[in-house]
N, CA, C and O atoms as CSV, one atom per row, in Angstrom:
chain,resi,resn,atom,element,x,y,z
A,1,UNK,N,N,91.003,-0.475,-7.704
A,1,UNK,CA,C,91.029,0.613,-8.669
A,1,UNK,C,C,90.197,0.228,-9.886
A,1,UNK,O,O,90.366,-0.856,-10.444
A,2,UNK,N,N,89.398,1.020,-10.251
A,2,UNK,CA,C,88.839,0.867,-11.417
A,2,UNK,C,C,89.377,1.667,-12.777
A,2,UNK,O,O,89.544,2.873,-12.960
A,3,UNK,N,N,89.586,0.498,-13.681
A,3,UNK,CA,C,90.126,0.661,-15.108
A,3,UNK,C,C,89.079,1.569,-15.875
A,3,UNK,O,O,87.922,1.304,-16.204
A,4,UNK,N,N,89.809,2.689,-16.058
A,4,UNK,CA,C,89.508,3.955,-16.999
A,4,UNK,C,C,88.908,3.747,-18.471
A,4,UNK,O,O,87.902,4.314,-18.898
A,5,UNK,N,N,89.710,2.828,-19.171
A,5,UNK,CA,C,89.572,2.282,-20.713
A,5,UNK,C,C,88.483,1.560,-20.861
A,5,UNK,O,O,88.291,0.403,-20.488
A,6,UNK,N,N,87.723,2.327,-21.457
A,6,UNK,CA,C,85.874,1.206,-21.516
A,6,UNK,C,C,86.558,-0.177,-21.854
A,6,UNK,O,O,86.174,-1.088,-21.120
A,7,UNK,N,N,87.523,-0.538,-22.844
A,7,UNK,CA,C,87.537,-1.786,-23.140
A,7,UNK,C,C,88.354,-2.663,-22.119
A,7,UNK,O,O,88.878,-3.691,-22.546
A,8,UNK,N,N,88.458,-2.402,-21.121
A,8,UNK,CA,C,89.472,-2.943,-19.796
A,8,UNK,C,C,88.483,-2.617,-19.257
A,8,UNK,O,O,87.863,-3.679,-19.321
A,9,UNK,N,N,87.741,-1.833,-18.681
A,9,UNK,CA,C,86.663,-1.847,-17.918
A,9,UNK,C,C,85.321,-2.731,-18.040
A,9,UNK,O,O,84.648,-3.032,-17.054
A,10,UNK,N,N,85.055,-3.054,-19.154
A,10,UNK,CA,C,83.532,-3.863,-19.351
A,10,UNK,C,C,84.243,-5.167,-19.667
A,10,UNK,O,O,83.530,-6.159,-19.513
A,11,UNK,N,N,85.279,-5.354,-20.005
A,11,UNK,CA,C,85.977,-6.800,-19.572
A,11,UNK,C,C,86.007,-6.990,-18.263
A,11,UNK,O,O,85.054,-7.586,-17.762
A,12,UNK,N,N,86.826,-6.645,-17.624
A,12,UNK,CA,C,86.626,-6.846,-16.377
A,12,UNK,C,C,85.431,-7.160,-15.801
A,12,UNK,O,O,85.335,-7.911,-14.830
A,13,UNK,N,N,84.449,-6.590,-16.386
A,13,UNK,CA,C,82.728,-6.596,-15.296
A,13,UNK,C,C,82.465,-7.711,-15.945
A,13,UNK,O,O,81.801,-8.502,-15.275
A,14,UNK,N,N,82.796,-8.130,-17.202
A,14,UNK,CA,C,82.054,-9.442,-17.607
A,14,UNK,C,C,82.835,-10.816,-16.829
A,14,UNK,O,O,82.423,-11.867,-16.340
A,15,UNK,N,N,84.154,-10.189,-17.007
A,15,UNK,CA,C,85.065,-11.581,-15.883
A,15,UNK,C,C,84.087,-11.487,-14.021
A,15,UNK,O,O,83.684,-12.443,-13.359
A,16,UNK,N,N,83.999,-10.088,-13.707
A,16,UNK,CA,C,82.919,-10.650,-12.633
A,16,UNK,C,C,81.919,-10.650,-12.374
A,16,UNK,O,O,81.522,-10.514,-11.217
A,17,UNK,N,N,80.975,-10.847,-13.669
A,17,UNK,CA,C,79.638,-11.074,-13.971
A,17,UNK,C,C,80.046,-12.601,-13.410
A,17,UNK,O,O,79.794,-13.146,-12.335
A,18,UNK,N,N,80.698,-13.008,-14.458
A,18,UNK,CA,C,80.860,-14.693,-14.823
A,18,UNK,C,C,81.549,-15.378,-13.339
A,18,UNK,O,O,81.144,-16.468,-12.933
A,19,UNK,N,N,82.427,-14.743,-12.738
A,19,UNK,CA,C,83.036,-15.161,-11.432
A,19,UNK,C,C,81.488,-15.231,-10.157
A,19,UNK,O,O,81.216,-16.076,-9.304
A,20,UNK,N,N,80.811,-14.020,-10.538
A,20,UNK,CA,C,79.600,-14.307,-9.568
A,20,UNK,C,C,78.259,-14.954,-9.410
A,20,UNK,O,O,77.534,-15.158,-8.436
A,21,UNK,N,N,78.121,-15.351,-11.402
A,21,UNK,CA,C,77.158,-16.516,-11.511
A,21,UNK,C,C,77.942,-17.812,-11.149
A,21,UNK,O,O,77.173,-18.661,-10.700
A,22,UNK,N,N,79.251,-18.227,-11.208
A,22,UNK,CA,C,79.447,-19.474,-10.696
A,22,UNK,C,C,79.206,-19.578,-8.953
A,22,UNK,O,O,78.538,-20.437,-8.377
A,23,UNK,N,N,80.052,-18.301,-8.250
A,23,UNK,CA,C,79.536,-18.298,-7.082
A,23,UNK,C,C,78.327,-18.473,-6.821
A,23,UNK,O,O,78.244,-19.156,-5.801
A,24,UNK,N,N,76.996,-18.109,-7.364
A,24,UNK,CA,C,75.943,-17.995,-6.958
A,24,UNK,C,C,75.636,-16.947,-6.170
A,24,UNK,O,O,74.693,-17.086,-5.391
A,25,UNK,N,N,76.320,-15.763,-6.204
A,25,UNK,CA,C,76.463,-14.264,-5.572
A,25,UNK,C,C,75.825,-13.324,-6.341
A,25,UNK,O,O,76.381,-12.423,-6.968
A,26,UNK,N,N,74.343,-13.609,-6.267
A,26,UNK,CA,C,73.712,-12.164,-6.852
A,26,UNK,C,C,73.908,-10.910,-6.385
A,26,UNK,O,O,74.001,-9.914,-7.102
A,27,UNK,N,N,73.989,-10.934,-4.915
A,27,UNK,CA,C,74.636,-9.378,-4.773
A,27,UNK,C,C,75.750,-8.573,-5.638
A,27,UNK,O,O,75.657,-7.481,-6.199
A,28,UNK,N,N,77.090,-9.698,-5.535
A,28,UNK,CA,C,77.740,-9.153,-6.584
A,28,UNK,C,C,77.957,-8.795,-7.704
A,28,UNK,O,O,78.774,-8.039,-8.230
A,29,UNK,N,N,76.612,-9.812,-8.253
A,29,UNK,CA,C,76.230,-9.953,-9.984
A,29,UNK,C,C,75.392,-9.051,-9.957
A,29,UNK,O,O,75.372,-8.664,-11.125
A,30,UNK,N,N,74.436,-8.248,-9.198
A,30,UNK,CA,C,74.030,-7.029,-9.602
A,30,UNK,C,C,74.322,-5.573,-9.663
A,30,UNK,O,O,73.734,-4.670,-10.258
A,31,UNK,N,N,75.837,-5.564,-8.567
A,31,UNK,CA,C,76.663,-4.657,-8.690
A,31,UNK,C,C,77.151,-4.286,-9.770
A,31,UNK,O,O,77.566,-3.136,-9.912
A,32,UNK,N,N,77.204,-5.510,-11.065
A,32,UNK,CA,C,77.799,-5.010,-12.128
A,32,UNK,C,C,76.845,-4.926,-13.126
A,32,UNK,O,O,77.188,-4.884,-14.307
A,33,UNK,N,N,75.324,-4.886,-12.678
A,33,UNK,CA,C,74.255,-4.935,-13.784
A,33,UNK,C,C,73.290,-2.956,-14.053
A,33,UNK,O,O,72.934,-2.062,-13.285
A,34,UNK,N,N,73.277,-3.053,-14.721
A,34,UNK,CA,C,71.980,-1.493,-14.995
A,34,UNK,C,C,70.499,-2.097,-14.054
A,34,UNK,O,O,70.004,-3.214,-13.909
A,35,UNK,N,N,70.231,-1.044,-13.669
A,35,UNK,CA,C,68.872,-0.954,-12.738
A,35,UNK,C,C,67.766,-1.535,-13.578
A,35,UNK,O,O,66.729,-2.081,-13.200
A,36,UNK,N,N,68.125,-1.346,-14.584
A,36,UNK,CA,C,67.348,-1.272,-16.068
A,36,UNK,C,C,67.490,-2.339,-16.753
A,36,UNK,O,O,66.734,-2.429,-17.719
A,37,UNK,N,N,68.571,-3.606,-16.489
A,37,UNK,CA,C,69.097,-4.667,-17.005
A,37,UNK,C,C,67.959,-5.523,-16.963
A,37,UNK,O,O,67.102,-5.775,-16.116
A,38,UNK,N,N,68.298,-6.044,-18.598
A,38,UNK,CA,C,67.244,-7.160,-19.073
A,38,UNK,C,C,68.010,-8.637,-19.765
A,38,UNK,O,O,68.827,-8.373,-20.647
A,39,UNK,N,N,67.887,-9.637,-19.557
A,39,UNK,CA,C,68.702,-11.038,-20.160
A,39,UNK,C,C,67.399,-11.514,-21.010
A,39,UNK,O,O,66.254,-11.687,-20.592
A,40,UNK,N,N,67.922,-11.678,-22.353
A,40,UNK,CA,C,67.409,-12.217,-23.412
A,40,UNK,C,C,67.850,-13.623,-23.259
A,40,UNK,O,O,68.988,-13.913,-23.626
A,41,UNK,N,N,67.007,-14.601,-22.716
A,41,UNK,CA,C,67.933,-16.028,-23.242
A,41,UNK,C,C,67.892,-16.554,-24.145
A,41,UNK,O,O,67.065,-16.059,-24.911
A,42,UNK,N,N,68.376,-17.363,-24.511
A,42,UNK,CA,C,68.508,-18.561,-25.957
A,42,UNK,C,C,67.271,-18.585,-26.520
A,42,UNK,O,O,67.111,-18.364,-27.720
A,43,UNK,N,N,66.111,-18.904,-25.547
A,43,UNK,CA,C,64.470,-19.434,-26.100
A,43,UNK,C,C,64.001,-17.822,-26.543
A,43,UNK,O,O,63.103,-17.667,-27.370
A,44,UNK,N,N,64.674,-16.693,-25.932
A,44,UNK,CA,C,63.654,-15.522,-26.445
A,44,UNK,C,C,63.035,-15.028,-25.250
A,44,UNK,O,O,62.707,-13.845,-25.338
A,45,UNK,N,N,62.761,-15.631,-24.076
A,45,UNK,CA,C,62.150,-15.070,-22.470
A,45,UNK,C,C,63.065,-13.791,-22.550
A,45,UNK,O,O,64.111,-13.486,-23.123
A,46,UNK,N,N,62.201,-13.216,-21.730
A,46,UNK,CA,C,63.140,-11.773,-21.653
A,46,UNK,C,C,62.943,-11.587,-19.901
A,46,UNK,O,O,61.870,-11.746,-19.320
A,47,UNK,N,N,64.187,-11.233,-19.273
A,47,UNK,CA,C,63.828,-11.485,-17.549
A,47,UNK,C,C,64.250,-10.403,-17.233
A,47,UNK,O,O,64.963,-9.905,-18.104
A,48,UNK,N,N,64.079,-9.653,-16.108
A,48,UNK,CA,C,64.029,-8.260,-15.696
A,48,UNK,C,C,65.029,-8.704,-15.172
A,48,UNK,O,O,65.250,-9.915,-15.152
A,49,UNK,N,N,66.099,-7.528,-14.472
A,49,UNK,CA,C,67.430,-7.641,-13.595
A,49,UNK,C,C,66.940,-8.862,-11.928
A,49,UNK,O,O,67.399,-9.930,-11.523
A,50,UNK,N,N,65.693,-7.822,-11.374
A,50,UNK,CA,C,65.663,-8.731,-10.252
A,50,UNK,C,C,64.831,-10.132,-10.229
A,50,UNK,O,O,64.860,-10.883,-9.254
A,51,UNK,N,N,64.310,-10.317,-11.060
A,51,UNK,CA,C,64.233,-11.670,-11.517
A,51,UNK,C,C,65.351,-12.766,-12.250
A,51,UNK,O,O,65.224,-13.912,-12.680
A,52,UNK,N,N,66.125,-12.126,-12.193
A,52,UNK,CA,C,67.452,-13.452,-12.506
A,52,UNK,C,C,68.056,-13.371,-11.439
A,52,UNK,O,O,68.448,-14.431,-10.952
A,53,UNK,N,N,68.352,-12.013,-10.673
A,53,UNK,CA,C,68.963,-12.186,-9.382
A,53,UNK,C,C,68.108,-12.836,-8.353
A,53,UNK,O,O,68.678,-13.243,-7.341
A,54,UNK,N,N,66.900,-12.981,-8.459
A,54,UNK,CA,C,66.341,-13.592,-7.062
A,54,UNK,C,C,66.490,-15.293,-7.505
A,54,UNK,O,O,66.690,-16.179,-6.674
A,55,UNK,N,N,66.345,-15.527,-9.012
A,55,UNK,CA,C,66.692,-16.686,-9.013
A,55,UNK,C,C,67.722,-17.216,-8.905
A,55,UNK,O,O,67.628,-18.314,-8.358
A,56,UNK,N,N,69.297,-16.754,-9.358
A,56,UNK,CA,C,70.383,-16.959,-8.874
A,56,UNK,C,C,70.375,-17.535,-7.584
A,56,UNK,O,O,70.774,-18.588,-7.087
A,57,UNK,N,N,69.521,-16.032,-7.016
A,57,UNK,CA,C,69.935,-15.911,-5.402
A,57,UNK,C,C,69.364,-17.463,-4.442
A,57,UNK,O,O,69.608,-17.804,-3.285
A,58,UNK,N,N,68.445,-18.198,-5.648
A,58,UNK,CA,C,67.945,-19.534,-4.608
A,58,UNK,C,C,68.059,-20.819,-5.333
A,58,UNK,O,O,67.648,-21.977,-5.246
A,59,UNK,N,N,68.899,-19.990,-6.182
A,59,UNK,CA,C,69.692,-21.701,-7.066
A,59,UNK,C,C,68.874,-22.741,-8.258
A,59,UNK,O,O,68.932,-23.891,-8.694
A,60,UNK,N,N,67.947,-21.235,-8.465
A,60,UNK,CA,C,66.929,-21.530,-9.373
A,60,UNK,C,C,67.784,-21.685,-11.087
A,60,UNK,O,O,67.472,-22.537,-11.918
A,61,UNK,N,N,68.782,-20.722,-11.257
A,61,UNK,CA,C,69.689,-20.660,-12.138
A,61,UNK,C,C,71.136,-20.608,-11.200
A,61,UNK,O,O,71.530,-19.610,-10.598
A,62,UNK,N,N,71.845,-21.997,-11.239
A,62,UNK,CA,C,73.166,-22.810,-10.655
A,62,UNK,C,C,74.119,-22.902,-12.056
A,62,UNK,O,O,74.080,-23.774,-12.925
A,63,UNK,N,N,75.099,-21.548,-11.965
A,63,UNK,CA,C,76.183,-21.653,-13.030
A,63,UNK,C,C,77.438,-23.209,-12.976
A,63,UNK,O,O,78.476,-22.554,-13.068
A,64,UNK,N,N,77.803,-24.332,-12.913
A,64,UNK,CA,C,78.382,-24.800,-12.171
A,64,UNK,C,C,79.732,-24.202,-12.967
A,64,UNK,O,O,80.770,-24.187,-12.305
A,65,UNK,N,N,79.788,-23.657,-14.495
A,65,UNK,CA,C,81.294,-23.633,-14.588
A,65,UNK,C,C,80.766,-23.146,-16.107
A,65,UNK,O,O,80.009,-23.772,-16.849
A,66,UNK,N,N,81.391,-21.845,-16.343
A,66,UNK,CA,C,81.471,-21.146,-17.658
A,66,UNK,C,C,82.603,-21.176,-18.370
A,66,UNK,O,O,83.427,-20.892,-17.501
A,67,UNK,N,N,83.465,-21.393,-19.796
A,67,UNK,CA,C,84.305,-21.620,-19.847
A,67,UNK,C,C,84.612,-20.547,-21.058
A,67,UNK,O,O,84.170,-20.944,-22.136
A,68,UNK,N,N,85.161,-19.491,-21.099
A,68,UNK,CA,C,85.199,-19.204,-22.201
A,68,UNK,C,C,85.937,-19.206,-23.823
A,68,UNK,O,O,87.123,-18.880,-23.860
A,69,UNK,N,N,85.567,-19.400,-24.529
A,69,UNK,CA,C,86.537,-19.845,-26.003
A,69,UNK,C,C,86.893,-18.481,-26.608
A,69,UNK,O,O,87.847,-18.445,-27.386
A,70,UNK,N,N,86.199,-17.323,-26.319
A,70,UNK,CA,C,86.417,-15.874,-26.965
A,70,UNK,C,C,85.413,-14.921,-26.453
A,70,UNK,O,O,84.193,-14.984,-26.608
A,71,UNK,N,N,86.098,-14.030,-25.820
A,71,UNK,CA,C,85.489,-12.787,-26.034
A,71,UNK,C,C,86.291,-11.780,-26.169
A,71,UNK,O,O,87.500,-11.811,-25.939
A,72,UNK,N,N,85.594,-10.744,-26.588
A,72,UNK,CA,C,86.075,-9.332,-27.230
A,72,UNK,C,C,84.903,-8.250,-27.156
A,72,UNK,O,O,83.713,-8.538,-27.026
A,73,UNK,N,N,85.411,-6.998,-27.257
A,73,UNK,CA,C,84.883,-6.077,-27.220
A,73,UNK,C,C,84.414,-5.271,-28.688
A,73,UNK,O,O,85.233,-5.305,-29.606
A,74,UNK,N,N,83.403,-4.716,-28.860
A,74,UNK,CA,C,83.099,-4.403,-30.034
A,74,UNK,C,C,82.100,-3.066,-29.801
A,74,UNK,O,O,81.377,-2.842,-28.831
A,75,UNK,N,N,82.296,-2.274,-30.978
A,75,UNK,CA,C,81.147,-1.412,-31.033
A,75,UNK,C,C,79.719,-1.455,-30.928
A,75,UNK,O,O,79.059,-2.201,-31.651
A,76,UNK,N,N,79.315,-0.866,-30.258
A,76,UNK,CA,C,77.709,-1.451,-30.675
A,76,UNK,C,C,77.582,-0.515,-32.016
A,76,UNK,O,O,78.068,0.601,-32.204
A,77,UNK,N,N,76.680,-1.414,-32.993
A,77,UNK,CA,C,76.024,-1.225,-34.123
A,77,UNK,C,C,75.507,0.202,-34.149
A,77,UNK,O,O,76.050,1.105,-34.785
A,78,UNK,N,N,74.152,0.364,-33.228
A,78,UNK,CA,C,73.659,1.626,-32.729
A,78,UNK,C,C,73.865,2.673,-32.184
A,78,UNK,O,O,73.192,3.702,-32.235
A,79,UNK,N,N,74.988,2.422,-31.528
A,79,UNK,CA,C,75.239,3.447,-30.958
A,79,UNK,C,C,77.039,3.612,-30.861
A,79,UNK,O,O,77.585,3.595,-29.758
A,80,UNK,N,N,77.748,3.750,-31.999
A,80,UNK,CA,C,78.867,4.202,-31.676
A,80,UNK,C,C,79.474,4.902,-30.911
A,80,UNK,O,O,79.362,6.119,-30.770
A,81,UNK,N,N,80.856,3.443,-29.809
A,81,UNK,CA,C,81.695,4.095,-28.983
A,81,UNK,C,C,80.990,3.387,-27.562
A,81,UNK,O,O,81.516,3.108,-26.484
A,82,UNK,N,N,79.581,3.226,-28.040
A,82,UNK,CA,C,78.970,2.073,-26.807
A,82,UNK,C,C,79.696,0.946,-26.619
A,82,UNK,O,O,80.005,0.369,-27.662
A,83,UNK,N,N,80.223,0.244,-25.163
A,83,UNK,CA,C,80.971,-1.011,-26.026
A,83,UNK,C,C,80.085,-1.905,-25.588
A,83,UNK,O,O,79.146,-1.616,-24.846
A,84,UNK,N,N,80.421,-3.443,-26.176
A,84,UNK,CA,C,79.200,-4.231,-26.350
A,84,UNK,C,C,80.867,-5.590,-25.920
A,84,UNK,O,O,81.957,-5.612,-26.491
A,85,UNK,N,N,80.534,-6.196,-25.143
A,85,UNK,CA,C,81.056,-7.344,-24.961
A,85,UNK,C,C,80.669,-8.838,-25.994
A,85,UNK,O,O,79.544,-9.210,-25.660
A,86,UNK,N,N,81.045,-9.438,-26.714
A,86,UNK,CA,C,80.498,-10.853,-27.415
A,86,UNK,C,C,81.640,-11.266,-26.884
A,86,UNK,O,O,82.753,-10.743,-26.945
A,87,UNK,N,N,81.065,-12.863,-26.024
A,87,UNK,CA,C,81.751,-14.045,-25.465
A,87,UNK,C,C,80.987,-15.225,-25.827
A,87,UNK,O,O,79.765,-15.370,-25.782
A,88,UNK,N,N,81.981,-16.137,-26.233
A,88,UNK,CA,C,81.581,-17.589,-26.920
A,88,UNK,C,C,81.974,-18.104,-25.276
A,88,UNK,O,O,83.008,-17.951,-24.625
A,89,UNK,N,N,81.012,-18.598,-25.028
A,89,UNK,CA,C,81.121,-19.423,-23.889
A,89,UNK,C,C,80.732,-21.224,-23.739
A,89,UNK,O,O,79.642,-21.583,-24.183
A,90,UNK,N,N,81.273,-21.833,-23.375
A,90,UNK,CA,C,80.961,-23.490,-22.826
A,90,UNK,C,C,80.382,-23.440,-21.315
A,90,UNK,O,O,81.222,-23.566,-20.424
A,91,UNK,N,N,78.783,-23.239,-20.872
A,91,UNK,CA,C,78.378,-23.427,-20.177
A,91,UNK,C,C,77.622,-24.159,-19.601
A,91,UNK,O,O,76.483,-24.224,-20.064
A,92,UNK,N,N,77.929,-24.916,-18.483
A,92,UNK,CA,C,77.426,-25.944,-17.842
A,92,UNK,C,C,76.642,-25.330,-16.428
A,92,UNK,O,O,77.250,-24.887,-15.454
A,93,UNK,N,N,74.954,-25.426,-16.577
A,93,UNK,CA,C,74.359,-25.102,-16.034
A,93,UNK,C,C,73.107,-25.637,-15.636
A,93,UNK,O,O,72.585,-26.221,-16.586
A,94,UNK,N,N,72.364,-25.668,-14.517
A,94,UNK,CA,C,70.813,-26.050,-14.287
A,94,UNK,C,C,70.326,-24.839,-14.051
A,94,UNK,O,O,70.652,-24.090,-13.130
A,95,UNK,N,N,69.552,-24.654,-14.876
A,95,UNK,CA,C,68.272,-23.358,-15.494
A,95,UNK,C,C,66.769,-24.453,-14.961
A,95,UNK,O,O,66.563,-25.632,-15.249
A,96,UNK,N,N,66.178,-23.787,-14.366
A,96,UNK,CA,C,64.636,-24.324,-13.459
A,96,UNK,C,C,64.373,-25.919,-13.753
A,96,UNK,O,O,63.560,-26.496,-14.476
A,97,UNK,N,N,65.750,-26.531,-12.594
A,97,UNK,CA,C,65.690,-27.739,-12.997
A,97,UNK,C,C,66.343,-28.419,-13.751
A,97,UNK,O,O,66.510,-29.554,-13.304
A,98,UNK,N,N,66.881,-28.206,-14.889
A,98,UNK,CA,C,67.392,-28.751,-15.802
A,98,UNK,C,C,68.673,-28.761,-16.449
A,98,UNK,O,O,68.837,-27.995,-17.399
A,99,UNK,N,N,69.676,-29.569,-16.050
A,99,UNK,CA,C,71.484,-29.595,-16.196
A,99,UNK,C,C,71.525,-29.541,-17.715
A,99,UNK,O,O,70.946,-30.433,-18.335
A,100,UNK,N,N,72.261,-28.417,-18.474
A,100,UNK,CA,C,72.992,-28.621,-19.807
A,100,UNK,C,C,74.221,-28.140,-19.835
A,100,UNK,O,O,74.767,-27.649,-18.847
A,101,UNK,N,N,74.692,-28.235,-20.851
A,101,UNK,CA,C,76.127,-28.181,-20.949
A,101,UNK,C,C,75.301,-27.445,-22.684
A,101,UNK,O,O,74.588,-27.979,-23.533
A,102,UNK,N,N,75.952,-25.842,-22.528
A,102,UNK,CA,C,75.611,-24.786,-23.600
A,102,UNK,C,C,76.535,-24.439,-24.061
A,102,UNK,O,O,77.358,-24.047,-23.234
A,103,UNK,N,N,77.119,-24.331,-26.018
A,103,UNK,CA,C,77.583,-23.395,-26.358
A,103,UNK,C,C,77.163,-22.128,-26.688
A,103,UNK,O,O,77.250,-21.740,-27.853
A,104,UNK,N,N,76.699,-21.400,-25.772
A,104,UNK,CA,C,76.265,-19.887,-25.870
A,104,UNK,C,C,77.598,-18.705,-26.366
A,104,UNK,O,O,78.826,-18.691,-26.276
A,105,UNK,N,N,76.416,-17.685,-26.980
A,105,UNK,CA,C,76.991,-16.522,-27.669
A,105,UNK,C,C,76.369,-15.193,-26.537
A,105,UNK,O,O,75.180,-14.928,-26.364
A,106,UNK,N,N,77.580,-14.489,-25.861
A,106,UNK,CA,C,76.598,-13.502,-25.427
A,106,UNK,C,C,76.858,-12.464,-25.516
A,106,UNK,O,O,77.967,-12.154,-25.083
A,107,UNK,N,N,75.909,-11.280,-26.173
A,107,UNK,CA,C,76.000,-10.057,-26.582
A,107,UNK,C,C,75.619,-9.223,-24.988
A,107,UNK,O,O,74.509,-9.181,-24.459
A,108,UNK,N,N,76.624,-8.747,-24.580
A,108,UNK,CA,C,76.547,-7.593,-23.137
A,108,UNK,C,C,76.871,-6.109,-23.796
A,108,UNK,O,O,77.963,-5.901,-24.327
A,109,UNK,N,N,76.151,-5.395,-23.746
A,109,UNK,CA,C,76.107,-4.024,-24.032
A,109,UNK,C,C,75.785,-3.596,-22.980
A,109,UNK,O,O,74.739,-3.808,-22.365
A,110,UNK,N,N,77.284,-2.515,-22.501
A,110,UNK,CA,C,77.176,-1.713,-21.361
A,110,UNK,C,C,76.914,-0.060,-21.572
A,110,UNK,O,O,76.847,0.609,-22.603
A,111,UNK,N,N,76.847,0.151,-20.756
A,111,UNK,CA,C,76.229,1.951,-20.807
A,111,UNK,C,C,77.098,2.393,-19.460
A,111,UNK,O,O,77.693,1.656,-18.674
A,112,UNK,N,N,76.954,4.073,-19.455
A,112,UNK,CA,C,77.863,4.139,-17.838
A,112,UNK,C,C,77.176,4.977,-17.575
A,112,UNK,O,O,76.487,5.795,-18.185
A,113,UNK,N,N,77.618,4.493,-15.592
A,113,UNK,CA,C,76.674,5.270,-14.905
A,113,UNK,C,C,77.219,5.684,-13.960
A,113,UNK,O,O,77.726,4.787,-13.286
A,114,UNK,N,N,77.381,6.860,-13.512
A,114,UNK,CA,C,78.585,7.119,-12.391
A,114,UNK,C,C,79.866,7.184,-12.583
A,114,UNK,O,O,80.615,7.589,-11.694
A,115,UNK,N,N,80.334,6.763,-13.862
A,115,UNK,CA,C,81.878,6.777,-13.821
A,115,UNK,C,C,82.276,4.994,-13.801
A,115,UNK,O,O,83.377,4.491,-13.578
A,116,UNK,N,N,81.150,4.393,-14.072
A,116,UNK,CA,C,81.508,2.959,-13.618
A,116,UNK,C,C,80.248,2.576,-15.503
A,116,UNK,O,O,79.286,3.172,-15.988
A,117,UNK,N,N,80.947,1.473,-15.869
A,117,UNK,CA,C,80.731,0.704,-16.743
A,117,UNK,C,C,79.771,0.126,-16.308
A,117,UNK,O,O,80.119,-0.139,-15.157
A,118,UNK,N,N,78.224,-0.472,-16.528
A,118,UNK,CA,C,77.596,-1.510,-16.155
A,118,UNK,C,C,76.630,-1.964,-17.402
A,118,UNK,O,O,76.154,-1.335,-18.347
A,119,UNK,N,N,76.547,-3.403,-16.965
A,119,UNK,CA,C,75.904,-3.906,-18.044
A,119,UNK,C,C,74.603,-3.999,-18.425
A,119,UNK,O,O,74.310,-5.193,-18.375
A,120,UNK,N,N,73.878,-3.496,-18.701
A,120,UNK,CA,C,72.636,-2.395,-19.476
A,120,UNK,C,C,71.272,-3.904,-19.823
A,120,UNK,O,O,70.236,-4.277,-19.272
A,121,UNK,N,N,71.893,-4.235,-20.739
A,121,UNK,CA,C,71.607,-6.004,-21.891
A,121,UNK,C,C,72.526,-6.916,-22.012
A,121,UNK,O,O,73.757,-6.923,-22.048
A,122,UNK,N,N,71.388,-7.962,-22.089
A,122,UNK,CA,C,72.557,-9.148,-22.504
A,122,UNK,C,C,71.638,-10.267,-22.947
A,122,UNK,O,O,70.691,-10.818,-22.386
A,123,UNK,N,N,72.316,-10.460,-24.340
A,123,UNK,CA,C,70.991,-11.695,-25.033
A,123,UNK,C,C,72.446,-12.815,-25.057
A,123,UNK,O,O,73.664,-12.664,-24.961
A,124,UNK,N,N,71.536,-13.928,-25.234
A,124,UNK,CA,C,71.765,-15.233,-25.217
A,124,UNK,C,C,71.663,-15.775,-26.427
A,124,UNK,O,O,70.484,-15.702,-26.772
A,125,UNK,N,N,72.354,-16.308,-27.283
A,125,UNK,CA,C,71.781,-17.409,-28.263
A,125,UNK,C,C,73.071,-18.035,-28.468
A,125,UNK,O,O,74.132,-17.521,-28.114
A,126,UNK,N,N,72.913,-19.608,-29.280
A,126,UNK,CA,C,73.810,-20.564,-29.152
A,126,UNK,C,C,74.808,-20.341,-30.595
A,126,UNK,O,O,74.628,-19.625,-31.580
A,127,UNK,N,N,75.577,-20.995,-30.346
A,127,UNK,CA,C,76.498,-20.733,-31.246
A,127,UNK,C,C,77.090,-22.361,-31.849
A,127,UNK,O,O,77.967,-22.418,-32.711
């Protein structure tokens, strides 16, 4: 069943955003993304939806374990009533090659499409 209440609903998609980057399940991680979805990371790269999923998809980006310290739901700025997910996360990851252990901040602003919440954007920066 899918939760009615944007703010129970785009929680939820971010709990299985985050459940399907540890899997390494881009199929499922794009089920909960916009066609249109773009990831801002930490450095400022900006990656189209199927370019993080094809890298997911070959372990090019390996979540091993996200941990989160806070998230909450918030208005977006621009567009009141939009909701916008911010999660302080402890993530331990290899990004093209390279193992860190990140305190990332991530701003997910969802939009709806169908009757279903999905996540539109999502920038990265450290906290």
């Amino acid at each position: 069943m899918t939760p009615t209440d944007p703010q129970t609903a785009v929680l939820a998609s971010y709990e299985a955003q985050r459940e399907a980057m540890m899997a390494g399940d881009a199929a499922a991680l794009g089920d909960e993304l916009a066609r249109d979805f773009s990831l801002t990371h930490m450095t400022g790269y900006v990656q189209t939806r199927d370019e993080w999923l094809q890298q997911v998809a070959d372990g090019e980006m390996t979540y091993h374990s996200i941990q989160d310290v806070d998230a909450r739901v918030v208005d977006a700025k621009a567009d009141p009533g939009a909701p916008v997910v911010v999660a302080r996360t402890r993530t331990d990851a290899t990004i093209w090659g390279g193992r860190g252990l990140w305190r990332l901040q991530l701003e997910i602003h969802f939009t709806q499409h169908d009757g279903l919440w999905l996540a539109e954007r999502t920038v990265a920066s450290t906290w």
